[in-house]
C-alpha positions in Angstrom: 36.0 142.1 79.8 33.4 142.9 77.0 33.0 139.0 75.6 34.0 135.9 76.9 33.6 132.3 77.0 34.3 129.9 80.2 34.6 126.0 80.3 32.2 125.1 83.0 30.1 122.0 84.4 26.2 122.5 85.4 25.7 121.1 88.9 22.3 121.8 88.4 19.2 123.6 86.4 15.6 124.4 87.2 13.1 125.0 84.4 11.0 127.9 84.9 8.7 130.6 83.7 8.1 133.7 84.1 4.8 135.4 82.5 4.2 131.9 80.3 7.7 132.2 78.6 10.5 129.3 79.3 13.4 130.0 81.3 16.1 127.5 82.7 18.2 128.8 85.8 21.3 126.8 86.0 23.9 126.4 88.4 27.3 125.9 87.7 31.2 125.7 88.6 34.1 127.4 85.8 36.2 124.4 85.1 39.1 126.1 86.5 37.9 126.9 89.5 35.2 124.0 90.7 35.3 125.0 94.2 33.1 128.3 92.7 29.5 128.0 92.0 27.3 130.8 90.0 24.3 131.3 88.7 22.4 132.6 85.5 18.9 132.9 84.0 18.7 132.4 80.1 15.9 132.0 78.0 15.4 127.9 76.6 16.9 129.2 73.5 20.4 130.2 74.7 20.5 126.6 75.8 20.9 123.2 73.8 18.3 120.2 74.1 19.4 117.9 76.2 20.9 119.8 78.4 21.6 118.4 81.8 23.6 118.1 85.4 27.1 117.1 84.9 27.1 118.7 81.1 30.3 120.4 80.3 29.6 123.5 78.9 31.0 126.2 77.4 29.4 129.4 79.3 28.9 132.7 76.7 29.1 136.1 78.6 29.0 140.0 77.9 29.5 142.5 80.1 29.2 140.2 83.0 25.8 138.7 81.9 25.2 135.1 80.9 24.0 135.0 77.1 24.4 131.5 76.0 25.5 127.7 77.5 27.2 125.7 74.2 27.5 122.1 74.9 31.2 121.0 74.5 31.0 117.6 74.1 32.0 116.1 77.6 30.2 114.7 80.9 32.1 115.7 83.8 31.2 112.2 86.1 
C-alpha cells in the first residue's frame, strides 16, 4: 500500500537524539491486532505534546515507513 493510517495504542516511547536533533522511538500494538508490537522512529514533530503510554493513536504510514502518530482522542487503560 502507498498511504495508510492504523488505529494503534503506544506501549511505550523513548525520547532520544541523534546529532542534537529530538527523536521519539515508540512502541506500539495496531488496534486490531494487540498481540503485535512494532516500532518506529519519528522526528518530535510527527508527534503531538502530550504524547504518552496507553495513547490511542492513529499511526500515518507510506511505503511501509512511519510518518506521523495523530492522537485520536482515547486512553486504552
Amino acid at each position: 500500500m502507498l498511504k495508510e493510517a492504523r488505529e494503534a495504542i503506544v506501549r511505550g516511547l523513548v525520547r532520544i537524539a541523534i546529532h542534537d536533533q529530538p527523536y521519539v522511538q515508540i512502541t506500539y500494538s495496531p488496534l486490531d491486532d494487540q498481540g503485535k508490537t512494532l516500532q518506529a522512529r519519528v522526528g518530535v514533530e510527527s508527534t503531538y505534546p502530550g504524547l504518552s503510554e496507553g495513547d490511542r493513536v492513529t499511526v500515518h504510514s507510506m511505503m511501509n515507513v512511519v510518518t506521523k502518530f495523530v492522537a485520536s482522542g482515547d486512553r486504552d487503560e
